[in-house]
C-alpha positions in Angstrom: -189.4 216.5 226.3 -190.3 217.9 222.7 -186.6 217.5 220.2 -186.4 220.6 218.5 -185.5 220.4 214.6 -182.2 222.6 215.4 -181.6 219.7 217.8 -182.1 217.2 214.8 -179.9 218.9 212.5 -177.3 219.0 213.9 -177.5 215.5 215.3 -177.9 214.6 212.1 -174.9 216.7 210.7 -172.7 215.1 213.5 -173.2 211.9 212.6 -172.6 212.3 208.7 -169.4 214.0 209.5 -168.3 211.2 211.5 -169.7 208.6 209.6 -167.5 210.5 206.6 -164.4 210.6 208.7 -165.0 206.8 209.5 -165.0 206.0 205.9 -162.5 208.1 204.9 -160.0 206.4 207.1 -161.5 203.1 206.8 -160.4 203.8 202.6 -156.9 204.8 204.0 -157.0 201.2 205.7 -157.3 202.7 209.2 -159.4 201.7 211.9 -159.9 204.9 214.2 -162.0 202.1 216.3 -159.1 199.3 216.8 -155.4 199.8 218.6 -153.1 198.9 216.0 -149.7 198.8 216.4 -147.3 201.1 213.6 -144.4 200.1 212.3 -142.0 202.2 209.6 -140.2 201.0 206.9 -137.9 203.2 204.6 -138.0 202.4 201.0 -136.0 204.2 198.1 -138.9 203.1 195.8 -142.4 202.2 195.9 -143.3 201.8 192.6 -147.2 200.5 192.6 -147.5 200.5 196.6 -150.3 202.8 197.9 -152.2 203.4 200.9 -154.5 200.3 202.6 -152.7 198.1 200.5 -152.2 194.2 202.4 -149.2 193.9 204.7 -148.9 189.6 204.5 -147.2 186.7 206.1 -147.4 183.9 204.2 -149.7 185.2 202.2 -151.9 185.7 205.1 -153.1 189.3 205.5 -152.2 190.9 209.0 -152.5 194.5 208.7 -152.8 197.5 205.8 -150.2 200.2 204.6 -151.8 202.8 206.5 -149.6 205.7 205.1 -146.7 206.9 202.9 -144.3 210.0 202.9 -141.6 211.3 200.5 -138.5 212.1 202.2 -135.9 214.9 201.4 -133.4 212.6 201.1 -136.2 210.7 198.1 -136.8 208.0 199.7 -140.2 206.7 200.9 -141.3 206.5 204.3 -143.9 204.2 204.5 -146.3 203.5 208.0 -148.0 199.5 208.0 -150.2 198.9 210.7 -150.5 195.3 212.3 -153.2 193.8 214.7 -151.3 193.7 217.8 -152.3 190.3 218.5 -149.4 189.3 215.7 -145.7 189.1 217.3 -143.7 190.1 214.9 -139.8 189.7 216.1 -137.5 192.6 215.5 -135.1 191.4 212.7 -138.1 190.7 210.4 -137.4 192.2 206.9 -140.7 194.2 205.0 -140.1 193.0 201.8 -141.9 195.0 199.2 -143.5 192.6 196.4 -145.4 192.1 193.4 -148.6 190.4 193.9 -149.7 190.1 190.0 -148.9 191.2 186.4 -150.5 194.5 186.8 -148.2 195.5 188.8 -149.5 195.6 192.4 -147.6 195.4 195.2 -147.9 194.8 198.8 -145.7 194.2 201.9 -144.3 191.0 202.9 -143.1 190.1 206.4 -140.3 187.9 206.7 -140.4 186.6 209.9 -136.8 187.1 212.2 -135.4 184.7 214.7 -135.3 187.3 217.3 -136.1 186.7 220.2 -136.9 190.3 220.9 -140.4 191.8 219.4 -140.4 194.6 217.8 -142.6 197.0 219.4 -144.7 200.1 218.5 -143.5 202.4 216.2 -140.3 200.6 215.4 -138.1 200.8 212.2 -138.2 197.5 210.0 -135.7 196.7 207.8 -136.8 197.1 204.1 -136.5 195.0 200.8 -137.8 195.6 197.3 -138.4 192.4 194.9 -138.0 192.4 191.3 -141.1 192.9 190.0 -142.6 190.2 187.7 -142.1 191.9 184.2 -138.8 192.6 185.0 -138.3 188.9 185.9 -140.3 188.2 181.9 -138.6 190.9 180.1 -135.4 188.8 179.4 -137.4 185.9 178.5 -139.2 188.4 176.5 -136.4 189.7 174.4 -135.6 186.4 173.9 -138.1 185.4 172.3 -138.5 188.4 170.5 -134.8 187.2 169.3 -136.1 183.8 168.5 -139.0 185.1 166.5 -136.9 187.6 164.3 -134.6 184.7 163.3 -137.6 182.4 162.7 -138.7 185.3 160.1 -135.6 185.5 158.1 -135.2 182.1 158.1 -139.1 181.8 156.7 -137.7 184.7 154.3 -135.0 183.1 153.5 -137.5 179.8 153.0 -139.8 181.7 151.1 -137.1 182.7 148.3 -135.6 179.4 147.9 -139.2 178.3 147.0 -140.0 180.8 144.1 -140.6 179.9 141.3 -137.4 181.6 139.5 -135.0 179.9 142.1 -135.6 177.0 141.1 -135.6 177.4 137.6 -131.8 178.8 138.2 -131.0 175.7 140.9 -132.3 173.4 138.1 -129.8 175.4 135.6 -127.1 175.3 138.2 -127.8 171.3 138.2 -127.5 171.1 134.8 -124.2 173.1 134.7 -122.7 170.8 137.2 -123.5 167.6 135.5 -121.9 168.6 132.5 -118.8 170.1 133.9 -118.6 166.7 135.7 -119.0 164.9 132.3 -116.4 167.6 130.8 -114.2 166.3 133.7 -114.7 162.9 133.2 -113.7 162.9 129.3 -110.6 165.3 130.5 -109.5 162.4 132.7 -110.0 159.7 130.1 -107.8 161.7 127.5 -105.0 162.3 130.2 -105.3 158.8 131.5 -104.6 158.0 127.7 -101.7 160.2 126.8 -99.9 158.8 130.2 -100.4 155.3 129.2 -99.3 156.2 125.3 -96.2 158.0 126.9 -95.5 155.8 129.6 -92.4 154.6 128.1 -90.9 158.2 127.5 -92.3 159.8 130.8 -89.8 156.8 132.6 -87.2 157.9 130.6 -87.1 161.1 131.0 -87.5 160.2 135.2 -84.4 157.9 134.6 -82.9 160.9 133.3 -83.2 163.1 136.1 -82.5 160.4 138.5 -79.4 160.0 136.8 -78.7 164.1 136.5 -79.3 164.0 140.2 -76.7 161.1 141.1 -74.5 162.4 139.4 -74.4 166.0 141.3 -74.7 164.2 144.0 -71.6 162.0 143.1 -69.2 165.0 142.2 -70.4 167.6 145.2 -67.2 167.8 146.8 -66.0 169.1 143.2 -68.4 171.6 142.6 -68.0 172.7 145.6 -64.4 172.7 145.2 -64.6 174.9 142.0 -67.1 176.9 143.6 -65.0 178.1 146.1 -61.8 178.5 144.1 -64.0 181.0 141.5 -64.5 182.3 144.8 -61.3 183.1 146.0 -60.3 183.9 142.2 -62.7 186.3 142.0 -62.0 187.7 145.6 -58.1 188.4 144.5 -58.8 190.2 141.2 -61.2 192.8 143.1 -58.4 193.0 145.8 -55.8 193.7 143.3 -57.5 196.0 141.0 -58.9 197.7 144.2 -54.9 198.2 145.4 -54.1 198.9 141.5 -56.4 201.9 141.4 -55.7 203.4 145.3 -51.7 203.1 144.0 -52.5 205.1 140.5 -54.3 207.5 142.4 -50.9 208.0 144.9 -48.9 208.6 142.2 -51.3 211.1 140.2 -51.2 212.9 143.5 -47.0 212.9 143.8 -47.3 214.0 140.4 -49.5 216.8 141.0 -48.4 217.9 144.5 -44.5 218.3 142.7 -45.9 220.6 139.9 -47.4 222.7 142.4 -44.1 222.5 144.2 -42.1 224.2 140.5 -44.5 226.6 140.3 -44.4 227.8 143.8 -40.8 228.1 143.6 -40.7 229.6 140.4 -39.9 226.9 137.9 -41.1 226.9 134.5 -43.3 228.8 132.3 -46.3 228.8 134.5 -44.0 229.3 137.8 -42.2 232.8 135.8 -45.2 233.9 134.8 -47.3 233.5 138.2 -44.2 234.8 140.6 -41.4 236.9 137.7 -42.6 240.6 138.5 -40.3 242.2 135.4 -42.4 239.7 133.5 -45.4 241.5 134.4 -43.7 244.9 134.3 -42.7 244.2 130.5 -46.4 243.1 129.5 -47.9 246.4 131.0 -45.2 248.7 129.2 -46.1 246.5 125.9 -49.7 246.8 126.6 -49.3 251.0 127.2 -47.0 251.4 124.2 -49.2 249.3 121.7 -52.2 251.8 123.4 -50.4 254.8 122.3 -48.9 253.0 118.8 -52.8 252.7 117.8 -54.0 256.1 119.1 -51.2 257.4 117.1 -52.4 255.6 113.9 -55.7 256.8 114.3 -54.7 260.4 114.3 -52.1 260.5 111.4 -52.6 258.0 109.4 -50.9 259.0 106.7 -47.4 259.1 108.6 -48.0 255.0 108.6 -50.0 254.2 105.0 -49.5 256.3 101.6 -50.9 255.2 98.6 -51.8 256.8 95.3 -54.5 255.5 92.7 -52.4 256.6 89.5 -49.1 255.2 91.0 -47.5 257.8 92.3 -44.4 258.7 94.5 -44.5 257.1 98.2 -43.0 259.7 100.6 
């Protein structure tokens, strides 16, 4: 039987598109030819986890991430897939892990102590690990820390040993000294003067030990006098304090009685302030001097006559 080249074609097209489709899911890390069993594990993060990436126990390598899907919720559904021949019990934890520096991570069964299995297409129960560089970074900012103060204090170094410092620490050395040497001749002059005036300087302590005795000797006195200046003192602010309040009294008797006479009458002011002829007699005064001078002002003559070569007075 004669194979036509149609025939060969397509034979050969079938078998590239499987042999494609067998690699293509051999890179996803499945095996279309073995019967693995799926398991799911929900993760809220998967930072550095993709597809065919190991699935270990104890750092033994018993199956491949086969897929992962986002959520709507955001998390991360991920599918392992794990030889069947592997019993894996049902309260194992997938514990997502870093495997180096880079940032790699894989999945990391803890084994359970359930005696139950879990089966085919069961949920595990997830776990993320602290990556490795987070686990460095605080060591990292320390010594980051570290090294900053090891620069200031080689700054800090670095000043002390110029050139100019030390002229001015050498300077500073030399002030001291002779303030010291200043201090020292000080001390020698006062030690001196005491030791010149020793005889006085107990006298005058004598003194005031005597000064003190005696106040201390005649307290009760001086406290004595103390409190009769005191009381002496005391008695003249109380009396003129009683002095002044009775002056005041009487000023006010005093006043309150004038006001009395001239309320009733009495007196100059009281006539004047309540006599109504009084008043009568200053308003006909007042009227009749108002006509006397209107008078004057239109005849004159009738009140002053005078003549220049001294003449006759009508």
């Amino acid at each position: 039987m004669k194979i036509t080249n149609e025939t060969k074609v397509g034979f050969l097209a079938a078998t590239s598109i499987a042999l494609f489709i067998i690699g293509y899911n051999f890179l996803k890390g499945n095996d279309i030819f073995s019967n693995e069993n799926e398991f799911y594990v929900n993760y809220e993060q998967v930072e550095g986890l993709a597809q065919s990436k190991p699935v270990l126990i104890n750092g033994y390598q018993i199956g491949k991430v086969s897929e992962l899907v986002l959520q709507p919720n955001g998390h991360i559904l991920v599918t392992i897939k794990i030889n069947p021949k592997y019993a894996i019990p049902k309260n194992s934890i997938a514990r997502l892990a870093s495997t180096d520096l880079l940032g790699n991570k894989a999945i990391i069964i803890d084994l359970g102590n359930s005696k139950i299995l879990a089966k085919d297409g069961d949920n595990l129960t997830p776990q993320t690990q602290q990556n490795l560089l987070d686990k460095v970074k605080p060591v990292q900012q320390k010594a980051e820390m570290v090294l900053a103060r090891l620069d200031t204090v080689l700054a800090s170094v670095n000043k002390i040993l110029n050139p100019n410092f030390q002229k001015n620490v050498d300077k500073s050395f030399t002030s001291i000294a002779k303030t010291l040497e200043n201090l020292e001749q000080t001390t020698k002059k006062v030690d001196g003067i005491v030791g010149t005036e020793a005889s006085r300087i107990d006298n005058i302590l004598a003194n005031a030990e005597s000064i003190s005795g005696n106040f201390k000797n005649y307290n009760t006195q001086i406290t004595g006098i103390l409190n009769n200046l005191h009381k002496v003192t005391d008695d003249v602010a109380k009396a003129n304090f009683k002095q002044t309040i009775n002056n005041a009294n009487q000023a006010m008797a005093s006043l309150q009685q004038a006001m009395d006479k001239v309320n009733t009458g009495k007196g100059s002011i009281g006539l004047l302030l309540n006599d109504d002829k009084l008043y009568t007699n200053l308003n006909n005064a007042s009227k009749n001097l108002d006509v006397l001078m209107v008078d004057i002002k239109a005849n004159p003559k009738r009140y002053v006559s005078f003549s220049v070569f001294g003449g006759k007075k009508k």
